[in-house]
PQR file of N, CA, C, O and H, with PARSE charges and radii, in Angstrom:
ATOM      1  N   UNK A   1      63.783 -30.133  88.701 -0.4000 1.5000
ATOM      2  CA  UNK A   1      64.448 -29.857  87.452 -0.0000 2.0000
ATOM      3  C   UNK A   1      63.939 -28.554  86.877  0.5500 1.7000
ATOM      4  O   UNK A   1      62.850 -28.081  87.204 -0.5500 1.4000
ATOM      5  N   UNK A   2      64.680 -28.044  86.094 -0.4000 1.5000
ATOM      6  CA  UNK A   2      64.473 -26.266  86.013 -0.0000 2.0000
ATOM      7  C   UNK A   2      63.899 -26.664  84.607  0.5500 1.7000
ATOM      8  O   UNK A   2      64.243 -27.736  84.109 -0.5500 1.4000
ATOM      9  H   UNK A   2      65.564 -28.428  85.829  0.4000 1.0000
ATOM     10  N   UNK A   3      63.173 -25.962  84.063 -0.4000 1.5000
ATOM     11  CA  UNK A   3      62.055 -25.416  82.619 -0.0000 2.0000
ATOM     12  C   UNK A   3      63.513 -25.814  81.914  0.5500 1.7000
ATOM     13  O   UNK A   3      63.614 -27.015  81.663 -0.5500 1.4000
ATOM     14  H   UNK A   3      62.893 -25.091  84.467  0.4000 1.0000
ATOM     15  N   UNK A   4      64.703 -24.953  81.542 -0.4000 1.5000
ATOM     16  CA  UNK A   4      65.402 -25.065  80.803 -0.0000 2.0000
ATOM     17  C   UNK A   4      65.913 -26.491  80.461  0.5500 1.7000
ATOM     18  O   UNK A   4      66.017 -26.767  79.266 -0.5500 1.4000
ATOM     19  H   UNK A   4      64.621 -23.977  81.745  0.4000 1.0000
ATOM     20  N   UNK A   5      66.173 -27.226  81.194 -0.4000 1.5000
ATOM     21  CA  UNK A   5      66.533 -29.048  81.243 -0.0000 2.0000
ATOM     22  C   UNK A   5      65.302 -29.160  80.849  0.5500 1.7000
ATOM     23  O   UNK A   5      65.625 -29.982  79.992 -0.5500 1.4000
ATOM     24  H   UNK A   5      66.088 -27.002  82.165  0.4000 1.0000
ATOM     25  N   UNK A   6      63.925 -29.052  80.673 -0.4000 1.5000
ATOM     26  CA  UNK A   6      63.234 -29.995  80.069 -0.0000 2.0000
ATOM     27  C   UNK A   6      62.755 -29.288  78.855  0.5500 1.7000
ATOM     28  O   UNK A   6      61.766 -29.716  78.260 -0.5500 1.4000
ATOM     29  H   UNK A   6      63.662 -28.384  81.369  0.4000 1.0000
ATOM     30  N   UNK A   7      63.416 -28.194  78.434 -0.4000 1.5000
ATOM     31  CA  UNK A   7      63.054 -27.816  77.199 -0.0000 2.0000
ATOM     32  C   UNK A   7      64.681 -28.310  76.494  0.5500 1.7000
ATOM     33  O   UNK A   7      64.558 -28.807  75.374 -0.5500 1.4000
ATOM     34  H   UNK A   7      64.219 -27.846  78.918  0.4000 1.0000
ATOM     35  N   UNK A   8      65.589 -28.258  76.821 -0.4000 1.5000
ATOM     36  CA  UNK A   8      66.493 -29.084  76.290 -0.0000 2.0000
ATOM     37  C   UNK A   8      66.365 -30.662  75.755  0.5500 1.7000
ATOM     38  O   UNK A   8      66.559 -31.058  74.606 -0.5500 1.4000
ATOM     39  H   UNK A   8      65.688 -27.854  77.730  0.4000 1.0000
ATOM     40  N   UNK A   9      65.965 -31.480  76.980 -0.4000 1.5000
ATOM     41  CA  UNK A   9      65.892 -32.564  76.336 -0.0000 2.0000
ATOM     42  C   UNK A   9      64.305 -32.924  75.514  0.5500 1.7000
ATOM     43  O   UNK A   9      64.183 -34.082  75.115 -0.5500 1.4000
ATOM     44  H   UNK A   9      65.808 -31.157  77.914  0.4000 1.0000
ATOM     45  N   UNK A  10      63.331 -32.122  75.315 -0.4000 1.5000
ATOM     46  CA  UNK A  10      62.325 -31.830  74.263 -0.0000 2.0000
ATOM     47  C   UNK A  10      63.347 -31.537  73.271  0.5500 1.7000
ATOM     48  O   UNK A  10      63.626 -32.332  72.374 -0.5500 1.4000
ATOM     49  H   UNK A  10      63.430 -31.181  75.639  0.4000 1.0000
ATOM     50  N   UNK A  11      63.703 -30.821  73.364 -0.4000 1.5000
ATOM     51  CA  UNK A  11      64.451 -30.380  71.807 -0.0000 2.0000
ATOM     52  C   UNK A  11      65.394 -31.517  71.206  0.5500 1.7000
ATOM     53  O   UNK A  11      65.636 -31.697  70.012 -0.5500 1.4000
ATOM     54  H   UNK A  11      63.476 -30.174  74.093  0.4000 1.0000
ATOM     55  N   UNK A  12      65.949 -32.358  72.465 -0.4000 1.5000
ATOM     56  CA  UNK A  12      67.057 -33.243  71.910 -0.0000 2.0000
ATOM     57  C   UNK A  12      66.027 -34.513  71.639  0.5500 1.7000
ATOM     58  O   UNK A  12      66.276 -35.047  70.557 -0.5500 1.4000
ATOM     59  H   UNK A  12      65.752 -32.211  73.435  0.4000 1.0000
ATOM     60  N   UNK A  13      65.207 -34.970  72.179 -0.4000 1.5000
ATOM     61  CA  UNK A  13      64.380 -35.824  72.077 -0.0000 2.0000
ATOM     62  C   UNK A  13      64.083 -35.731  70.263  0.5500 1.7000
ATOM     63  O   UNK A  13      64.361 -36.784  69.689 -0.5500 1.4000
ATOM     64  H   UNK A  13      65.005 -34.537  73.057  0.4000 1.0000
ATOM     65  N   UNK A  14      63.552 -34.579  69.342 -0.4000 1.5000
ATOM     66  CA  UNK A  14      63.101 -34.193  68.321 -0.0000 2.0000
ATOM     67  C   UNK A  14      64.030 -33.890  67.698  0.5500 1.7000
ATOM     68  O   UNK A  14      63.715 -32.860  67.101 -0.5500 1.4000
ATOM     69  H   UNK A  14      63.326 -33.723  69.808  0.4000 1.0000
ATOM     70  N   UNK A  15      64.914 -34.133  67.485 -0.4000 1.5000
ATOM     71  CA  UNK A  15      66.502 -34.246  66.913 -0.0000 2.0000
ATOM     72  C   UNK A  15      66.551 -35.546  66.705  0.5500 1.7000
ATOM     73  O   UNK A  15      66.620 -36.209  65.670 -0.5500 1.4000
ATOM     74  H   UNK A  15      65.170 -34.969  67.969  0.4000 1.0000
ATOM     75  N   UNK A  16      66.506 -35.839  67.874 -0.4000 1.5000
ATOM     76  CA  UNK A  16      66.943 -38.246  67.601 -0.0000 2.0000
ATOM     77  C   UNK A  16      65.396 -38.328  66.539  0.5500 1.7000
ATOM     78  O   UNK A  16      65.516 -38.784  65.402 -0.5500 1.4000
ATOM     79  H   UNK A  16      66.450 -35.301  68.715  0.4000 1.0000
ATOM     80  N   UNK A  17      64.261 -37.938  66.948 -0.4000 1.5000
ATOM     81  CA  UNK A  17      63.572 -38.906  66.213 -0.0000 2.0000
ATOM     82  C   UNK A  17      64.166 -37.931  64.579  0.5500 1.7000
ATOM     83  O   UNK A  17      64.445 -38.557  63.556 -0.5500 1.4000
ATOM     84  H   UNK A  17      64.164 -37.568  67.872  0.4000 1.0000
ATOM     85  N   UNK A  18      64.232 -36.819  64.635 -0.4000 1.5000
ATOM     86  CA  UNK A  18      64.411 -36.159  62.680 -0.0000 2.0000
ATOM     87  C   UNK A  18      65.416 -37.364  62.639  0.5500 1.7000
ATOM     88  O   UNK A  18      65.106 -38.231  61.822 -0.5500 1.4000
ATOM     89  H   UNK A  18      64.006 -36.310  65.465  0.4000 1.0000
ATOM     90  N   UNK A  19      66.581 -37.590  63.376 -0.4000 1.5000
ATOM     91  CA  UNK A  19      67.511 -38.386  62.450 -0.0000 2.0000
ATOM     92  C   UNK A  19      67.625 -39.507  62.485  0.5500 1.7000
ATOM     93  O   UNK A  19      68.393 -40.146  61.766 -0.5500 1.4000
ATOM     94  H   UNK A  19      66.832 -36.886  64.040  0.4000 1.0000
ATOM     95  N   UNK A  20      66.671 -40.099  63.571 -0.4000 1.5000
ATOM     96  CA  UNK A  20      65.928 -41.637  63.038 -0.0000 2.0000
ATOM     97  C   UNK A  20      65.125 -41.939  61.610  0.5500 1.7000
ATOM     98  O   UNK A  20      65.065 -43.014  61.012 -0.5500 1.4000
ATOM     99  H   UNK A  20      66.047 -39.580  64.155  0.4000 1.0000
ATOM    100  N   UNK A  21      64.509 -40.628  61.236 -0.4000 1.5000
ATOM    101  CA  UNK A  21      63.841 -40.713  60.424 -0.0000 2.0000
ATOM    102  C   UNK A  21      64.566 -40.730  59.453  0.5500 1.7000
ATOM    103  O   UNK A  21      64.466 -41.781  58.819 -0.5500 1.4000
ATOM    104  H   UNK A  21      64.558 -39.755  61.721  0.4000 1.0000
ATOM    105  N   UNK A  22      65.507 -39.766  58.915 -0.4000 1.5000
ATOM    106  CA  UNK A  22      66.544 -39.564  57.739 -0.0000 2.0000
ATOM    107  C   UNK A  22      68.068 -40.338  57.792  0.5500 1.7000
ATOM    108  O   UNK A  22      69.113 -40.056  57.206 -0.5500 1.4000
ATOM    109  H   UNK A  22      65.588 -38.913  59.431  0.4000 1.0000
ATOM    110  N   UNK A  23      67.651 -41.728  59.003 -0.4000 1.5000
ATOM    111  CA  UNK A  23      68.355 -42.885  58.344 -0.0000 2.0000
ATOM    112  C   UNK A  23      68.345 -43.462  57.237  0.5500 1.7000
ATOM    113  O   UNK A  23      67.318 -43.292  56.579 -0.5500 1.4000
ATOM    114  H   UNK A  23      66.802 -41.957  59.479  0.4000 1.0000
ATOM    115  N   UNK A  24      69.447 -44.337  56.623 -0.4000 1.5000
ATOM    116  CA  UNK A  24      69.439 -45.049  55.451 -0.0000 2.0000
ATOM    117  C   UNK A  24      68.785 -46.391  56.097  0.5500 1.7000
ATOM    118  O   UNK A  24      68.551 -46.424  57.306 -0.5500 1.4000
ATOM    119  H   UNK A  24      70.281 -44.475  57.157  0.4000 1.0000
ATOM    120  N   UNK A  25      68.534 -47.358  55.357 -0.4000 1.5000
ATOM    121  CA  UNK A  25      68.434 -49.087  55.542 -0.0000 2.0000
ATOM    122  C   UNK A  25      69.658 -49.121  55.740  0.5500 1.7000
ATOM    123  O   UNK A  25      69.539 -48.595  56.847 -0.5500 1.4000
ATOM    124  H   UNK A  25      68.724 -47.331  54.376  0.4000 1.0000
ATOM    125  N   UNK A  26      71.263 -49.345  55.613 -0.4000 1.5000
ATOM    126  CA  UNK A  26      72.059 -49.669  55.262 -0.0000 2.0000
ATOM    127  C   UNK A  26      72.474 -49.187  57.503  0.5500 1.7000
ATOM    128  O   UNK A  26      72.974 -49.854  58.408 -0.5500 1.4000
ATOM    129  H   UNK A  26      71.360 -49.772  54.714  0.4000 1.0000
ATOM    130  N   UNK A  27      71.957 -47.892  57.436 -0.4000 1.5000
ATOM    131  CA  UNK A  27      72.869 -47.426  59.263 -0.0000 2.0000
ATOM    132  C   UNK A  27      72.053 -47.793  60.279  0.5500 1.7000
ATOM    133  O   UNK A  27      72.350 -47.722  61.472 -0.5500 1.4000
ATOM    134  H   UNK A  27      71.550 -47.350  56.700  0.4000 1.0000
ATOM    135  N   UNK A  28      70.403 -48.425  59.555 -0.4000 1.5000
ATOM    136  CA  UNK A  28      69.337 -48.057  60.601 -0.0000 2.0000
ATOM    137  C   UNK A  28      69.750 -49.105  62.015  0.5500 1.7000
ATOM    138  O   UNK A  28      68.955 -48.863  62.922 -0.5500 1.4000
ATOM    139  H   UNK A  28      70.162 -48.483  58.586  0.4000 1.0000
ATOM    140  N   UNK A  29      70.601 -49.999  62.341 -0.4000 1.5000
ATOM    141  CA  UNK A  29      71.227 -50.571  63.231 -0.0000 2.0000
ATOM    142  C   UNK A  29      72.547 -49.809  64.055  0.5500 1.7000
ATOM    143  O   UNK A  29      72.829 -49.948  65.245 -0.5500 1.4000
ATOM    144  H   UNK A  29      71.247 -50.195  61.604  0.4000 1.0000
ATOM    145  N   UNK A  30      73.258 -48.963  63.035 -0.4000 1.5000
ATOM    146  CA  UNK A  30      73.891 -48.449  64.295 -0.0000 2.0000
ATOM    147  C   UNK A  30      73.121 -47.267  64.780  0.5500 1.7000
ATOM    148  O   UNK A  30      72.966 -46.910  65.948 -0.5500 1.4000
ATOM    149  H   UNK A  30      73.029 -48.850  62.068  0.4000 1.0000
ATOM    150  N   UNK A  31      72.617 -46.664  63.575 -0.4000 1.5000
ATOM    151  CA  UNK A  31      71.414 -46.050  64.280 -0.0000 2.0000
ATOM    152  C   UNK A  31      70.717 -46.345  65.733  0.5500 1.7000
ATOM    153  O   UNK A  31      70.606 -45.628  66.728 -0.5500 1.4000
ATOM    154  H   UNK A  31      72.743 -46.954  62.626  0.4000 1.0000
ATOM    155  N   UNK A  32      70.322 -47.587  65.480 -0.4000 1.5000
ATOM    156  CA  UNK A  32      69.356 -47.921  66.563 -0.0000 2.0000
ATOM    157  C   UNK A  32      70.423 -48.226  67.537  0.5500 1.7000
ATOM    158  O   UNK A  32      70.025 -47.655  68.552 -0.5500 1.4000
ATOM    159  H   UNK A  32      70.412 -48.169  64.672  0.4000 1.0000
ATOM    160  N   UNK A  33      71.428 -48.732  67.789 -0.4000 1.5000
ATOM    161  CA  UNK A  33      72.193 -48.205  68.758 -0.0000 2.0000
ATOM    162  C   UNK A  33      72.904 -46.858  69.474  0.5500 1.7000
ATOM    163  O   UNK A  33      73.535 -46.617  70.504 -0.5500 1.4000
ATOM    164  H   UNK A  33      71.751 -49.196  66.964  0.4000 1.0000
ATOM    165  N   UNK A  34      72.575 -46.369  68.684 -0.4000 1.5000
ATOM    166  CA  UNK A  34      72.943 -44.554  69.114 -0.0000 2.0000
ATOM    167  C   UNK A  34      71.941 -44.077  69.995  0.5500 1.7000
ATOM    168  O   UNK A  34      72.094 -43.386  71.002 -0.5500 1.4000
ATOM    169  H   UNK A  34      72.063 -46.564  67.848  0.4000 1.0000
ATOM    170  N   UNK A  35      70.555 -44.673  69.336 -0.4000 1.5000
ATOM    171  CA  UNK A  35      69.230 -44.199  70.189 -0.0000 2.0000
ATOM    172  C   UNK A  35      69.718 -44.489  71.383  0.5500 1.7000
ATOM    173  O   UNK A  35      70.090 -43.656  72.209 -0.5500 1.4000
ATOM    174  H   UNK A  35      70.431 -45.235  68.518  0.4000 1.0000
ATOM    175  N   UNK A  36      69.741 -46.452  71.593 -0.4000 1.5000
ATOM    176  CA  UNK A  36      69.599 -46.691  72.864 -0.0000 2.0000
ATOM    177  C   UNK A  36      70.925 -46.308  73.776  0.5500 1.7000
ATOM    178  O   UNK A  36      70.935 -46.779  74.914 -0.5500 1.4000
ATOM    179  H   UNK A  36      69.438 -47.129  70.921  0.4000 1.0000
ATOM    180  N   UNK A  37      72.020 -45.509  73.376 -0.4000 1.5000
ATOM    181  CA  UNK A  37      72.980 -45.185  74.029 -0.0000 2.0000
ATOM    182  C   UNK A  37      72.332 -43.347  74.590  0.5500 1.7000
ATOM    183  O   UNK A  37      72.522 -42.838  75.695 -0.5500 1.4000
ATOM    184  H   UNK A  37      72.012 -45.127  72.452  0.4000 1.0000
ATOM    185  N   UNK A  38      71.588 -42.735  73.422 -0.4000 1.5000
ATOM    186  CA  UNK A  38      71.239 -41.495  73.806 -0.0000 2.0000
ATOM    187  C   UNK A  38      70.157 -41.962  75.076  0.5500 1.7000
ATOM    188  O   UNK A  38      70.387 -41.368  76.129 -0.5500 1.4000
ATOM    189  H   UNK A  38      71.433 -43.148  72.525  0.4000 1.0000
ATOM    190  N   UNK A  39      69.275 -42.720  75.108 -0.4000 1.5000
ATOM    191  CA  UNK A  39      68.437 -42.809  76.281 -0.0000 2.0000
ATOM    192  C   UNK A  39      68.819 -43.557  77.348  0.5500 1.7000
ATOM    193  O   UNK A  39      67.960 -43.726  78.213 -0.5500 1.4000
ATOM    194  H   UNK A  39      69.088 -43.202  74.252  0.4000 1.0000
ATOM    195  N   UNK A  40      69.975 -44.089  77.524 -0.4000 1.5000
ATOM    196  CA  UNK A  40      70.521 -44.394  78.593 -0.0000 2.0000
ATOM    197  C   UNK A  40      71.124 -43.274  79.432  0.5500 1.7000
ATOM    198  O   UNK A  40      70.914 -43.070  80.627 -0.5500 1.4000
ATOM    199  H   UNK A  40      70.673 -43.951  76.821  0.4000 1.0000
ATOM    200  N   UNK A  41      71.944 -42.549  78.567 -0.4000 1.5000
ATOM    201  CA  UNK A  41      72.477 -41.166  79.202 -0.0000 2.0000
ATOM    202  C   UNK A  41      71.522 -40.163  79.589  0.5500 1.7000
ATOM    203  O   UNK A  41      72.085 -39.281  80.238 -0.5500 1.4000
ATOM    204  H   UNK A  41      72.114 -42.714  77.596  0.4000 1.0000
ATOM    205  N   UNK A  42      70.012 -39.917  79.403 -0.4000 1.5000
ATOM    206  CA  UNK A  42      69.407 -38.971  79.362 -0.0000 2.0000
ATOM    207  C   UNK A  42      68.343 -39.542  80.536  0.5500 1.7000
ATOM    208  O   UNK A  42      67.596 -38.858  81.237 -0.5500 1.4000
ATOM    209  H   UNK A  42      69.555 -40.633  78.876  0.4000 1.0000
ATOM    210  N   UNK A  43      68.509 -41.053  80.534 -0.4000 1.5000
ATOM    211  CA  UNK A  43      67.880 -41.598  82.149 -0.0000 2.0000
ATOM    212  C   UNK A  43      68.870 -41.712  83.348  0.5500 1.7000
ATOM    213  O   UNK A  43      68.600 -41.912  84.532 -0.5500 1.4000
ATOM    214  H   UNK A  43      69.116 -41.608  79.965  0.4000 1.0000
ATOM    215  N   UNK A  44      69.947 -41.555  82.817 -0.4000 1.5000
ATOM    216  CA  UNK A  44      70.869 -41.614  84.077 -0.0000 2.0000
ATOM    217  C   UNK A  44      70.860 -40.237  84.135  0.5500 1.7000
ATOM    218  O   UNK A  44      70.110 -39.958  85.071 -0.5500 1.4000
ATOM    219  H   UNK A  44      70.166 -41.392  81.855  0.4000 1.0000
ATOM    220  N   UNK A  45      71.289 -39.225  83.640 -0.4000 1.5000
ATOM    221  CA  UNK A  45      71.064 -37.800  84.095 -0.0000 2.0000
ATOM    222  C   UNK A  45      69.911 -37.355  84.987  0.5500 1.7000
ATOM    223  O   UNK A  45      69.981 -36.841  86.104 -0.5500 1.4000
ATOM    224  H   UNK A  45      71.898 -39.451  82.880  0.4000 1.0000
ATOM    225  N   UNK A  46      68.479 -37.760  84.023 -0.4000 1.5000
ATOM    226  CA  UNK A  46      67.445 -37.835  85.391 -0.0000 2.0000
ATOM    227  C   UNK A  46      67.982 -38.141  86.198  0.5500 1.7000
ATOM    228  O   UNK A  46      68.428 -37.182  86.829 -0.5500 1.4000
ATOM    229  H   UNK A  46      68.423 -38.177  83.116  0.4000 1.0000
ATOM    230  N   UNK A  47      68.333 -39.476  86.763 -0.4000 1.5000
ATOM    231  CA  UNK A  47      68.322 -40.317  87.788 -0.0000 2.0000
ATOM    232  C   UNK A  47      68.896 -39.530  88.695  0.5500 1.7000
ATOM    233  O   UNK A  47      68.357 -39.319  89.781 -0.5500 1.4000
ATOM    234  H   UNK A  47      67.971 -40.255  86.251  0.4000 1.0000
ATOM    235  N   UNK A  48      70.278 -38.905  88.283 -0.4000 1.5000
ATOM    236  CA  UNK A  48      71.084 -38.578  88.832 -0.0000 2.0000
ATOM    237  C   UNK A  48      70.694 -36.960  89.563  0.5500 1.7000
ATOM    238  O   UNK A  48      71.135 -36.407  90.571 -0.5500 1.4000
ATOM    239  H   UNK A  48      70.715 -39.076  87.400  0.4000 1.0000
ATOM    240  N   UNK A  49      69.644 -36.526  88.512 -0.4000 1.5000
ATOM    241  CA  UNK A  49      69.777 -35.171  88.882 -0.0000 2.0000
ATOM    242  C   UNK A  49      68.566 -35.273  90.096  0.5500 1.7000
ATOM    243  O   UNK A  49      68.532 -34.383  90.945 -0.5500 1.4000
ATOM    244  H   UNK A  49      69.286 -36.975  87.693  0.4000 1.0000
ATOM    245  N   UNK A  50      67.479 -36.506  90.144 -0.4000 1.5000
ATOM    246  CA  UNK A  50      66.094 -36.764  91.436 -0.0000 2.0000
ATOM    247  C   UNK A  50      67.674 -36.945  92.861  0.5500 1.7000
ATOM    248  O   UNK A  50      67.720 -36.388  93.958 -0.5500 1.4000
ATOM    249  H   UNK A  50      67.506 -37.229  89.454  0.4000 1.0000
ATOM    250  N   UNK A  51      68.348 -37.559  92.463 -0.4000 1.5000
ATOM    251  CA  UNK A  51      69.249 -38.105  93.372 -0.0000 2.0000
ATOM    252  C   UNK A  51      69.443 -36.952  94.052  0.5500 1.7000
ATOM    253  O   UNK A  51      68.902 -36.699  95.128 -0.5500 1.4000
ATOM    254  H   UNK A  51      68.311 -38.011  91.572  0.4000 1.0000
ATOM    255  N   UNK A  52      70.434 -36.011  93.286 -0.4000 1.5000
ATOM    256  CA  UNK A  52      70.925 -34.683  93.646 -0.0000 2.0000
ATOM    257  C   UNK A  52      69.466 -33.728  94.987  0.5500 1.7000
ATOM    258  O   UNK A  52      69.449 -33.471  96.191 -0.5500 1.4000
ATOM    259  H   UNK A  52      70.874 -36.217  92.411  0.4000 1.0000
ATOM    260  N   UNK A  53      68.637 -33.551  93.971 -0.4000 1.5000
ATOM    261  CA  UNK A  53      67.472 -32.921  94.842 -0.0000 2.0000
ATOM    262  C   UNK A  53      66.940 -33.723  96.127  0.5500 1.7000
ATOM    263  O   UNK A  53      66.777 -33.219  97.238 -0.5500 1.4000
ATOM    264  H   UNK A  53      68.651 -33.760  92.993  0.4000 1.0000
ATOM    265  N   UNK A  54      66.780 -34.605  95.898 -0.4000 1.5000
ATOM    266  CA  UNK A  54      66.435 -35.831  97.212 -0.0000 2.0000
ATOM    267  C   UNK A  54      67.540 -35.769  98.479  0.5500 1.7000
ATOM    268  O   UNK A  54      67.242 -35.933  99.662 -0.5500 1.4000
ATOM    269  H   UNK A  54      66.913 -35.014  94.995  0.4000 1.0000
ATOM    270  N   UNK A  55      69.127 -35.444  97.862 -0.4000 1.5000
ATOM    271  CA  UNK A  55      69.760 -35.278  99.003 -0.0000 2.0000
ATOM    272  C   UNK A  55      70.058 -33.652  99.404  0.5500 1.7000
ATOM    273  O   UNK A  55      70.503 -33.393 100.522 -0.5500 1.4000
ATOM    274  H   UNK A  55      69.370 -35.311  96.901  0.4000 1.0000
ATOM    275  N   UNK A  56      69.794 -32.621  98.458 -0.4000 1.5000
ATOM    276  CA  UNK A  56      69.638 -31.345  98.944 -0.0000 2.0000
ATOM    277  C   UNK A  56      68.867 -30.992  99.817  0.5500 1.7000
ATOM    278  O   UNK A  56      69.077 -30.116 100.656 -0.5500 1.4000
ATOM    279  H   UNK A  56      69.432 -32.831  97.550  0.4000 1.0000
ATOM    280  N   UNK A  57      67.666 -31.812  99.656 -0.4000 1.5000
ATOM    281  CA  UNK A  57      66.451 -31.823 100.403 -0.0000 2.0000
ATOM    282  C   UNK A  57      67.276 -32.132 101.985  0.5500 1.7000
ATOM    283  O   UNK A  57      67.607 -31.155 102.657 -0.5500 1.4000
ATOM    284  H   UNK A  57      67.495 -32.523  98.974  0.4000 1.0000
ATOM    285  N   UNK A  58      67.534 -33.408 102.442 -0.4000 1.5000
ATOM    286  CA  UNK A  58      67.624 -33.550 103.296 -0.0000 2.0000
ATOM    287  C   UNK A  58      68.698 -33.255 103.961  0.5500 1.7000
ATOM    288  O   UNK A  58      68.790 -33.807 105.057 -0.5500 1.4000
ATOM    289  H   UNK A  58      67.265 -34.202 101.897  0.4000 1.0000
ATOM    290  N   UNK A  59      69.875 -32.283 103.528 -0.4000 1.5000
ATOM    291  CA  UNK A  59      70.874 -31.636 103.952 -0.0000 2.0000
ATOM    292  C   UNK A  59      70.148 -30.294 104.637  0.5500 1.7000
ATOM    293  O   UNK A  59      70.435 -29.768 105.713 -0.5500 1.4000
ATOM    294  H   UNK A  59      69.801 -31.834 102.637  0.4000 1.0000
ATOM    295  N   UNK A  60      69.083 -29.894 103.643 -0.4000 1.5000
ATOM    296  CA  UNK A  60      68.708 -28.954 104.347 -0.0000 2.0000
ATOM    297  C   UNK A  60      67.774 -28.801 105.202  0.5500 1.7000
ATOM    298  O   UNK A  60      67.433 -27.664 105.528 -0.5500 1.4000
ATOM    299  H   UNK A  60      68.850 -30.321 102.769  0.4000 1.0000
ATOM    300  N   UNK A  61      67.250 -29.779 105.668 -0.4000 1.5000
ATOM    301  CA  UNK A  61      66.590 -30.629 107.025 -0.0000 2.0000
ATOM    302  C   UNK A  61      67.267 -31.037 108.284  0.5500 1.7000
ATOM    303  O   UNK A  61      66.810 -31.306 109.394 -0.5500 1.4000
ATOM    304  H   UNK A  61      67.527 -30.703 105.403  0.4000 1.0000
ATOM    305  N   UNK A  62      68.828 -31.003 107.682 -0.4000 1.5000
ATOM    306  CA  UNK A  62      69.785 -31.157 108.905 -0.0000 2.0000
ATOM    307  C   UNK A  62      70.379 -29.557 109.263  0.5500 1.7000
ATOM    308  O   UNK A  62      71.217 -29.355 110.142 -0.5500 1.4000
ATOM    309  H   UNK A  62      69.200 -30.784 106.780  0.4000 1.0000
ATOM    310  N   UNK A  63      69.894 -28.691 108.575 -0.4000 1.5000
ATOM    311  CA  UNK A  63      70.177 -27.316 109.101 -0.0000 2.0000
ATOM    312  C   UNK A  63      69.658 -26.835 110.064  0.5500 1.7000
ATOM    313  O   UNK A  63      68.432 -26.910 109.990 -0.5500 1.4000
ATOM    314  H   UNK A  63      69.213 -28.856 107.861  0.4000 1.0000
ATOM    315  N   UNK A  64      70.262 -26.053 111.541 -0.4000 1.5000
ATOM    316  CA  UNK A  64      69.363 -25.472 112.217 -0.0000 2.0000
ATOM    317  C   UNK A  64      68.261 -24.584 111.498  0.5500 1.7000
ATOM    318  O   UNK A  64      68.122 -24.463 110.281 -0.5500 1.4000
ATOM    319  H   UNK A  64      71.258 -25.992 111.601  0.4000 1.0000
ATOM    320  N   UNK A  65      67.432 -23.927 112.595 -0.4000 1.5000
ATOM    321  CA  UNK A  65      66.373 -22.870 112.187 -0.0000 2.0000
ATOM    322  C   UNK A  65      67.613 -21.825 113.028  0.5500 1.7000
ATOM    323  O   UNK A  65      68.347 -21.755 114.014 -0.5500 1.4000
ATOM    324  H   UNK A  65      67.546 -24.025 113.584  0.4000 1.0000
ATOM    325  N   UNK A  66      67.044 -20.919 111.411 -0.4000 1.5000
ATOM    326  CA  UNK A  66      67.799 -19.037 111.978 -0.0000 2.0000
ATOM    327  C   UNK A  66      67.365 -18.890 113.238  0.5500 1.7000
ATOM    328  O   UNK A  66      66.321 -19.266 113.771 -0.5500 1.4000
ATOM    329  H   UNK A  66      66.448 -20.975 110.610  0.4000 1.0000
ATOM    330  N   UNK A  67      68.485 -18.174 113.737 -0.4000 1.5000
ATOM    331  CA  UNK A  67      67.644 -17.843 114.931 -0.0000 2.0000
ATOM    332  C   UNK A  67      67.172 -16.468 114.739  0.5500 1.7000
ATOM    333  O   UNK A  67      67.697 -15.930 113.765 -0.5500 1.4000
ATOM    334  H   UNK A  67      69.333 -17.869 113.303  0.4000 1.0000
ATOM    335  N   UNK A  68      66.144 -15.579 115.530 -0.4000 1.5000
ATOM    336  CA  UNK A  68      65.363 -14.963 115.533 -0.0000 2.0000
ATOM    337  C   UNK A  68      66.175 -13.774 115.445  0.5500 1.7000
ATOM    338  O   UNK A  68      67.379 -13.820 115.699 -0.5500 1.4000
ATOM    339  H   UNK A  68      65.717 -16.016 116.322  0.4000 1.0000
ATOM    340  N   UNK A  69      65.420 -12.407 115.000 -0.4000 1.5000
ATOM    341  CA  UNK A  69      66.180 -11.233 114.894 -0.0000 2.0000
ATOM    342  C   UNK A  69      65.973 -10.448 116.335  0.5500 1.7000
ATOM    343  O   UNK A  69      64.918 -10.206 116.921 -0.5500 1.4000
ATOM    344  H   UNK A  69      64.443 -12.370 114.794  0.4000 1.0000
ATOM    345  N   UNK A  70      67.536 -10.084 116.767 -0.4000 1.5000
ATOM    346  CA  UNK A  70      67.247  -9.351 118.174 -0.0000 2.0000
ATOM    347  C   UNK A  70      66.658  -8.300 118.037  0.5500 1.7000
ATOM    348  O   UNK A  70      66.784  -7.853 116.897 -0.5500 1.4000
ATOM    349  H   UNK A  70      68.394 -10.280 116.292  0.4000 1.0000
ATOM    350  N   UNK A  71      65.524  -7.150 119.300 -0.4000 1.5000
ATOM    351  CA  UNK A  71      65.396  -5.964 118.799 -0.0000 2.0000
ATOM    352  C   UNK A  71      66.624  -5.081 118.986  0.5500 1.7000
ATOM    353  O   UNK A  71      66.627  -3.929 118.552 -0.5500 1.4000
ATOM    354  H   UNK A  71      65.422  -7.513 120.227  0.4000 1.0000
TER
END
C-alpha cells in the first residue's frame, strides 16, 4: 500500500472520531452506525487491496526471466 492510502485513511480515521465527538445524544445511534458502516468499507478495501498485491505478486512469478542482452 502506497504512503498516500495510509495518510488518507489517517486523515479519514480523525474525521469519524471529530464527528463522533460533535454528535448529539439524540443521533449518537445512527451515528454509531455510520462508524460501523465506515469500518467495514475501509477493511474490505484493505482486504481487497493485500488481495490485489498477493496476486500481482504471483502473476509476476509466472513471468519468464528477460532474456539476456545480445553483444
Amino acid at each position: 500500500m502506497g504512503v498516500l492510502f495510509a495518510l488518507f485513511v489517517m486523515a479519514s480515521v480523525l474525521f469519524v472520531l471529530g464527528g463522533f465527538v460533535s454528535m448529539s445524544q439524540a443521533t449518537i445511534g445512527v451515528g454509531s452506525v455510520a462508524i460501523a458502516c465506515y469500518l467495514a468499507i475501509v477493511a474490505r478495501i484493505l482486504q481487497a487491496s493485500a488481495h490485489a498485491d498477493r496476486l500481482a505478486a504471483k502473476v509476476d512469478a509466472l513471468k519468464p526471466p528477460a532474456p539476456p542482452d545480445a553483444p
